[in-house]
C-alpha positions as CSV (number, residue, x, y, z in Angstrom):
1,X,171.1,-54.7,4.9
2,X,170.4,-56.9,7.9
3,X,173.2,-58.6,10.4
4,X,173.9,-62.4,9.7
5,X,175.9,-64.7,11.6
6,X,178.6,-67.5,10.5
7,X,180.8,-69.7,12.4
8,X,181.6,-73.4,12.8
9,X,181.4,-76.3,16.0
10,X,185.2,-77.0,16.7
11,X,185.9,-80.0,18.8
12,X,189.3,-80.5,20.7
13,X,191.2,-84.0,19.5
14,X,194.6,-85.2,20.7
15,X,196.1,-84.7,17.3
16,X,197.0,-81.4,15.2
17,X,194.2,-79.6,12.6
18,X,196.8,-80.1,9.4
19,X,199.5,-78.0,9.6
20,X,198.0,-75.8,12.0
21,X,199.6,-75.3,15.6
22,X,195.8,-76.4,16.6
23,X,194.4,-78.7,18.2
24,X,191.0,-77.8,17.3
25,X,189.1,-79.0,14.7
26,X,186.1,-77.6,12.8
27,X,183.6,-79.9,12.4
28,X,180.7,-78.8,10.8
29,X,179.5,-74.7,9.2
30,X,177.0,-73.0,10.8
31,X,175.4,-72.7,7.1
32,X,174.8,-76.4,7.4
33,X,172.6,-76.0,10.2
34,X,170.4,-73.5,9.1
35,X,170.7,-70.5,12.0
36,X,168.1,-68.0,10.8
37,X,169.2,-63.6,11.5
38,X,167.7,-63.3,15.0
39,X,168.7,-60.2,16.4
40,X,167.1,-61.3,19.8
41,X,169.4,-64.2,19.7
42,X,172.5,-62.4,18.6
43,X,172.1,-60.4,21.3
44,X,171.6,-63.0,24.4
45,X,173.9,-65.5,23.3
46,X,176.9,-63.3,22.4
47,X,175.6,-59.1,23.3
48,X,175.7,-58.3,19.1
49,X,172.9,-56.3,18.0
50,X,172.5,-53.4,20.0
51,X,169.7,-56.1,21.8
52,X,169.7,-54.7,25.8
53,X,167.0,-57.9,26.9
54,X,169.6,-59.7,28.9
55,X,173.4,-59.8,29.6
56,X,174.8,-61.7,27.1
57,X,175.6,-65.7,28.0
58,X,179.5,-64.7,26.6
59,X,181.1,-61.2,25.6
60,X,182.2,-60.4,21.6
61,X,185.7,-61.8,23.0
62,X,187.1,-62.2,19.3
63,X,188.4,-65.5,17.8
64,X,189.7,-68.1,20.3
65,X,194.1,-68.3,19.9
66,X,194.0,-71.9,18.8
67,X,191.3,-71.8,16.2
68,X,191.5,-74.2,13.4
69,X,192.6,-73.0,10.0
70,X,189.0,-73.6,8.5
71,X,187.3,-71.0,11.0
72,X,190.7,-68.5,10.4
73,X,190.0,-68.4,6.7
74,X,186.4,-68.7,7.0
75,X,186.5,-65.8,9.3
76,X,189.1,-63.8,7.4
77,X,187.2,-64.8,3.3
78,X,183.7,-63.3,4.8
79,X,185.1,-60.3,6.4
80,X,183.8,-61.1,9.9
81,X,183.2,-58.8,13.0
82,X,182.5,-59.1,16.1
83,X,184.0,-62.5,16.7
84,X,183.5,-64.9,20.1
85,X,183.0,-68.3,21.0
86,X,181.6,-70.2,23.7
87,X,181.9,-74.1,25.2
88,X,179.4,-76.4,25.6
89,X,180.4,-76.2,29.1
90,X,178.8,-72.7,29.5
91,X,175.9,-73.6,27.4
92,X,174.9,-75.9,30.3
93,X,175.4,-73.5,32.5
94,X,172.6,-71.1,31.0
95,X,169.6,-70.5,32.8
96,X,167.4,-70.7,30.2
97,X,164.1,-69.6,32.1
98,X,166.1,-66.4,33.5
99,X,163.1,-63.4,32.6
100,X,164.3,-60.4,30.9
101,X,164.9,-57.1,32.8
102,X,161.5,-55.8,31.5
103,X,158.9,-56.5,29.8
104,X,159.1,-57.5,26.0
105,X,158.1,-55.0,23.5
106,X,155.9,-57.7,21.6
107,X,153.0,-59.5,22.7
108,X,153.5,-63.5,24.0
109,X,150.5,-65.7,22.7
110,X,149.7,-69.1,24.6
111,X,147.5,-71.6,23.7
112,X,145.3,-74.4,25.7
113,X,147.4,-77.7,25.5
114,X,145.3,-81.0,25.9
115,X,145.0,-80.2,29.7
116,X,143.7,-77.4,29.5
117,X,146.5,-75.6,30.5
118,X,148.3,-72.6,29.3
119,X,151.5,-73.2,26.3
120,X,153.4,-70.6,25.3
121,X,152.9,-70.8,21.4
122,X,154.9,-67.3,20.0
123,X,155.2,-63.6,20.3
124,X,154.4,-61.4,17.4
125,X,156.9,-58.9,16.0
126,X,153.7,-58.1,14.0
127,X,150.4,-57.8,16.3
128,X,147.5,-60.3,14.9
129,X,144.7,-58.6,13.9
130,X,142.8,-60.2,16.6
131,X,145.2,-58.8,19.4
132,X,144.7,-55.3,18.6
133,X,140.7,-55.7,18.4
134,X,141.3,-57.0,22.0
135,X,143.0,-54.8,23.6
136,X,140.9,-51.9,21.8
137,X,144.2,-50.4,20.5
138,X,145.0,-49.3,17.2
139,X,147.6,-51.3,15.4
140,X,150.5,-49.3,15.7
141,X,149.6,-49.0,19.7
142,X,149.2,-53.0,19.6
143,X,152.4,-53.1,18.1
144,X,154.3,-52.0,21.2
145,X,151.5,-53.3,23.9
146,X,154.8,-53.1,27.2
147,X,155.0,-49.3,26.1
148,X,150.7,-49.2,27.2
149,X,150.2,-51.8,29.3
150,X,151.6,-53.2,32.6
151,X,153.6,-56.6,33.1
152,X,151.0,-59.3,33.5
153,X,148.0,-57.5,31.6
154,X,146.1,-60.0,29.5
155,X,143.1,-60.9,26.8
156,X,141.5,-64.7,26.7
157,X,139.8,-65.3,23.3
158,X,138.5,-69.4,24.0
159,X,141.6,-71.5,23.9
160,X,144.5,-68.2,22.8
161,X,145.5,-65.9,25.1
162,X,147.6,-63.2,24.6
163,X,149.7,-61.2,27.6
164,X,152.3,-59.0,28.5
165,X,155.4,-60.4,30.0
166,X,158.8,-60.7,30.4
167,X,160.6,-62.4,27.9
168,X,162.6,-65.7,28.6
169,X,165.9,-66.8,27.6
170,X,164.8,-69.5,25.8
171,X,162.2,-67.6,23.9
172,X,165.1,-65.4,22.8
173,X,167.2,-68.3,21.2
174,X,164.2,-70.7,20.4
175,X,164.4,-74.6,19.8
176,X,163.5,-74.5,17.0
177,X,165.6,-72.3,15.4
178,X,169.1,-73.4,17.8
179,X,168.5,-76.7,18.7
180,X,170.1,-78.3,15.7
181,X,173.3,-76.5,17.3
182,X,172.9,-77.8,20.8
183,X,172.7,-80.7,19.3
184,X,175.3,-81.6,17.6
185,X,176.8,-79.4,20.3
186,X,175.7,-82.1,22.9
187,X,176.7,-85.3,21.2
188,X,180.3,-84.4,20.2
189,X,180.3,-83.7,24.2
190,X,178.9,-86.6,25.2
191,X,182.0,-88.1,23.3
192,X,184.8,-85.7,23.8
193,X,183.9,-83.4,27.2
194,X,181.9,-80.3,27.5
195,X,185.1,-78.1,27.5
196,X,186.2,-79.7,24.0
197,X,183.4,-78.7,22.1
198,X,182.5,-75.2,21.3
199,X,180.6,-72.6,19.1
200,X,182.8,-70.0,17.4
201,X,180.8,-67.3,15.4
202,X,181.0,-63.8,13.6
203,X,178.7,-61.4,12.5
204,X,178.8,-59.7,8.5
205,X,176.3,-57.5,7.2
């Protein structure tokens, strides 16, 4: 069985969640927005996931004091672990092109935009096919190309290339798999302050 995550955006109001001694409210499920199991993400948002790449943006510092009632039962009905949270406020303080102690495990693939210039388009947890007749490697060597060749080594076929690299922040929590989060994240800040809106999450498995 694999690792998931759950969790809700809490924004801070002047007025009581119900009954709770809280001024936080939960505004809308993780679920909702559709965060896929990313172990590479898990680990360099919040250090879950045994994932060494970077240091993580927050620590697994458990559930925050005042949170609302829905993220207490919702954390306490799915048996979370690992709980933590972090503001909007420290989101934007991310580096987001910060490179990775060393070189990714997988291969990076770019692409020529209408320029003619290099776009990074993916890296492959799986080698293509094509890599590995590039590089000259069997599969299971392509597999794991940092292990076999240095930082920086590359292969142009036309308008791909693929290359050995460092991995970037943002290619560890991708756009297109976070940025519904950042942004409902971003408009309930634009609205209420960066410090009164924040991500709270577990882990289950």
């Amino acid at each position: 069985m694999g690792i998931d995550i759950d969790g809700f955006i809490e924004c801070h109001r002047d007025y009581r969640d119900h009954e709770a001694d809280s001024f936080w409210h939960a505004t809308i499920a993780l679920d909702h927005l559709k965060v896929p199991r990313d172990y590479d993400a898990f680990g360099c948002l919040f250090g879950v996931c045994d994932n060494e790449q970077f240091a993580p943006v927050v620590p697994v510092r458990g559930l925050p004091v005042d949170a609302s009632n829905r993220v207490r039962e919702g954390h306490e009905t799915t048996g979370g672990r690992s709980a933590s949270w972090v503001s909007w406020a420290e989101l934007k303080r991310v580096d987001w092109d910060e490179r990775s102690e060393r070189p990714d495990a997988y291969i990076h693939e770019y692409g020529r935009d209408p320029r003619g210039d290099w776009q990074f388009l993916r890296r492959h947890s799986s080698p293509p096919q094509r890599f590995a007749e590039l590089c000259g490697q069997p599969v299971r060597v392509a597999a794991r190309p940092s292990e076999h060749f240095p930082e920086g080594t590359q292969w142009v076929d036309g308008d791909r290339m693929f290359r050995v690299e460092r991995l970037r922040r943002r290619d560890a929590v991708p756009d297109d798999q976070w940025g519904p989060v950042w942004t409902v994240m971003r408009t309930l800040a634009d609205l209420h302050g960066d410090e009164d809106v924040r991500l709270v999450v577990w882990f289950d498995d």
